[in-house]
N, C-alpha and C positions, 0 to 999 in steps of 0.2 A: 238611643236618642242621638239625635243630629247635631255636632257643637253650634253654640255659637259663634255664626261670623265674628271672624277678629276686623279691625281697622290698624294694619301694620302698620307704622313711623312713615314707609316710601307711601303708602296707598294715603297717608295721610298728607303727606309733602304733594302727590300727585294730585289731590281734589284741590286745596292750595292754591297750586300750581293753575289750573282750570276754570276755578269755579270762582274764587278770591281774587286774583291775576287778571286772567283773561276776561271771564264771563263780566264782573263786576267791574273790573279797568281801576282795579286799586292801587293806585302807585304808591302806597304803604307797604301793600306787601313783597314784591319782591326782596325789599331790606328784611324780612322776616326770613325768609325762606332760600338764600342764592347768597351763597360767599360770595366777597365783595371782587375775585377774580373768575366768577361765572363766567365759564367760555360757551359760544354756542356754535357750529359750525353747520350753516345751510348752504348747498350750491356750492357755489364756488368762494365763498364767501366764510373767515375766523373772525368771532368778532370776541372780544377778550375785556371783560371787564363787567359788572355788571352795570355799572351808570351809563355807559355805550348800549349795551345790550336794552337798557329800558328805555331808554331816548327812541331809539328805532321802534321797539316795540309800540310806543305809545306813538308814537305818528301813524302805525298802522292801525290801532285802535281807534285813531282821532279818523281814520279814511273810515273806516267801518263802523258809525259809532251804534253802541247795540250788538256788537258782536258776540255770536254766540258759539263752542266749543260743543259739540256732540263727540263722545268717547264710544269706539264701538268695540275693543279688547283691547286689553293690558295686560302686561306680567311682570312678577316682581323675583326678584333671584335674592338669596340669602347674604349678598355680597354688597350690595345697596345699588343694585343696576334696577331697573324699571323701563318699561316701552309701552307708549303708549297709540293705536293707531286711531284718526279721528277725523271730522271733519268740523274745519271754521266755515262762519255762513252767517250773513247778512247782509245791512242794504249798503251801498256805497255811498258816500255825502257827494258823490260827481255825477252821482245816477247810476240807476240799475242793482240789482243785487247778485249774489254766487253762493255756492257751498262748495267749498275746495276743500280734497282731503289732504292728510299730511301724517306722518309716522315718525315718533320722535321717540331715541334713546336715549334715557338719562342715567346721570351719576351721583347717587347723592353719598356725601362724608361728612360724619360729623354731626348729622341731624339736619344740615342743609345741601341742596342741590349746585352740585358743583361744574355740570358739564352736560351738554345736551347736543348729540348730532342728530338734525332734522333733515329732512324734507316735504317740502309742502307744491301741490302741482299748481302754482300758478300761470301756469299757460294754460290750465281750464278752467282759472278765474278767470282771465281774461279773456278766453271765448265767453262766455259766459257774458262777461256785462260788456263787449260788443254787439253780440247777439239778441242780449234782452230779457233773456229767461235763465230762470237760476236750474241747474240741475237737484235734483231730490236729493232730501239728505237720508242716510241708510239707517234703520234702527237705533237704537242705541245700545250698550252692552246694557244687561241690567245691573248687573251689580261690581264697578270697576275698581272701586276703591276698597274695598273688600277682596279681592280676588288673591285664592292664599299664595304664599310665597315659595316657589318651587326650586329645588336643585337642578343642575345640567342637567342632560343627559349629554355623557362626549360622542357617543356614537351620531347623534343628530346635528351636533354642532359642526363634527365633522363633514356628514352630509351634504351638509350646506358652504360650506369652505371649496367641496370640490365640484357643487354647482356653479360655483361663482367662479372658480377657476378656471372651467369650462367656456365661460366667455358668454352664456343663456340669460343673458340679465338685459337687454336689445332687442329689440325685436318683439313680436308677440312672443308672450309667454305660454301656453297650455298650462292649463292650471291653476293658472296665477291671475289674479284681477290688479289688471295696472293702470296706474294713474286714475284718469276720472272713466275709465273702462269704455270708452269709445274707440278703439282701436286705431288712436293716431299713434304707433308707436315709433319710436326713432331706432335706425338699424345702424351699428356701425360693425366693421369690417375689421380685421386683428385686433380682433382684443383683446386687452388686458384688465386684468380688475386686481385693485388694493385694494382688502378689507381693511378700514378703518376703526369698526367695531364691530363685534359678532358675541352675542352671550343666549345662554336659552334657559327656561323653566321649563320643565321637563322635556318633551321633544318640540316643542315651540320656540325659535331660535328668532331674534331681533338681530339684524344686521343692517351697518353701512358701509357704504364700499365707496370707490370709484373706478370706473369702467373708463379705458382711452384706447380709442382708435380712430381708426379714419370714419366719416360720414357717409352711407351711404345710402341715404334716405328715408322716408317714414313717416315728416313732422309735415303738416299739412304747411301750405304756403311757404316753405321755408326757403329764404333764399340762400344762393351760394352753393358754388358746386361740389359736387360729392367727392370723396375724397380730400375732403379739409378734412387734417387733425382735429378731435375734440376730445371733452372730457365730460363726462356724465353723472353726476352724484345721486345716489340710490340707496332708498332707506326699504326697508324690508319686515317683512313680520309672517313667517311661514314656517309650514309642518314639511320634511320630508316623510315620504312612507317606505312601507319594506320592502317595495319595487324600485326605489330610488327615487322616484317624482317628487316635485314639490310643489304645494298647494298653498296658497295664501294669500297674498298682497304686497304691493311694491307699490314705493312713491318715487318718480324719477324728475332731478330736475330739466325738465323739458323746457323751457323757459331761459334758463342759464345756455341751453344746447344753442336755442334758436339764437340767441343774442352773438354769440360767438361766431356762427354762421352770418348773420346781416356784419360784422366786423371784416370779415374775411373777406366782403365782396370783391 
């Protein structure tokens, strides 16, 4: 006989998180759920504090109102790490609607959520509601809050550490489905990449990094010439396999790229 689904403590914190938080816009519950020094770290961007982090939030909720959170995989590690990858999507109070995805790795201690590195592709929201048309949102996972709790494996974690070393996180990926998967990818040239976080449930590894090198093209209308310094923040949720490839999904901040570029002019 097949056990019964458990609903772990994080898969409980992560519905919470989603469906209480986000979907609903309850400004009750973060004080529930997020130490009062929840850091969260998107782009280029630390924001430290949780009454900082909900002020922000809820302006964006107040831009979106009706916002909804579709969860398409998650994984939970025995250590209280969780990743969640997903896409936000609704209409904008300025006009127009979007579904942008985004991939967030959290921390939770203590029974609340204490640290979350994201990325979410807002420069395909913002094609998106220039343009007029929302892009489609992908399935949903069926069952994410339930999803059981897996150990490393170090051999995949490793894997992945020497992908990212490699400088393969730019550019098209083979493999990998990036950003909103329209093939505007940004290429930069010597790179370098810090993992900022990398943890896995079984061979499914959640990672964030930062990528910096010089610009060398990619981003549709981007101005500034190539060869400006940047920095690139990239959240991750992928399998390597026994040939070395890796298969999965990546959110890149593309948005943070291009601003930095129009700065440079």
């Amino acid at each position: 006989m097949t056990a019964a689904p458990e609903l772990h403590p994080l898969g409980s914190l992560m519905r919470r998180f989603a469906v209480d938080w986000l979907d609903r816009a309850d400004p009750a519950v973060p004080a529930e759920i997020m130490a009062p020094d929840y850091t969260i770290v998107i782009g280029a961007y630390t924001m430290r504090g949780r009454e900082d982090y909900v002020e922000a939030t809820s302006g964006q909720l107040a831009r979106f109102p009706g916002l909804t959170i579709t969860v398409h995989d998650a994984l939970y590690t025995p250590d209280g790490r969780g990743a969640l990858r997903f896409t936000e999507h609704g209409a904008s109070a300025r006009g127009g609607a979007a579904a942008w995805r985004g991939i967030g790795l959290f921390t939770a201690r203590d029974g609340v959520l204490v640290h979350n590195a994201c990325e979410e592709d807002y420069l395909g929201r913002r094609r998106q509601l220039h343009g007029g048309a929302p892009d489609p949102v992908d399935p949903p996972m069926v069952a994410p809050w339930t999803e059981p709790v897996a150990g490393p494996d170090p051999g995949a974690e490793e894997a992945v550490r020497s992908w990212l070393a490699a400088g393969r996180v730019t550019g098209p990926l083979p493999g990998v489905v990036a950003d909103d998967g329209r093939g505007a990818d940004p290429v930069l040239d010597d790179v370098t990449c810090e993992v900022t976080a990398l943890f896995a449930a079984g061979r499914r590894v959640a990672f964030h990094a930062v990528a910096r090198g010089r610009y060398a093209g990619g981003l549709p209308d981007a101005p500034g010439a190539t060869g400006t310094p940047v920095a690139l923040g990239i959240a991750g949720l992928v399998e390597p396999g026994a040939d070395g490839t890796v298969t999965g999904h990546v959110v890149r901040d593309r948005l943070g790229l291009h601003r930095t570029l129009e700065r440079a002019r």
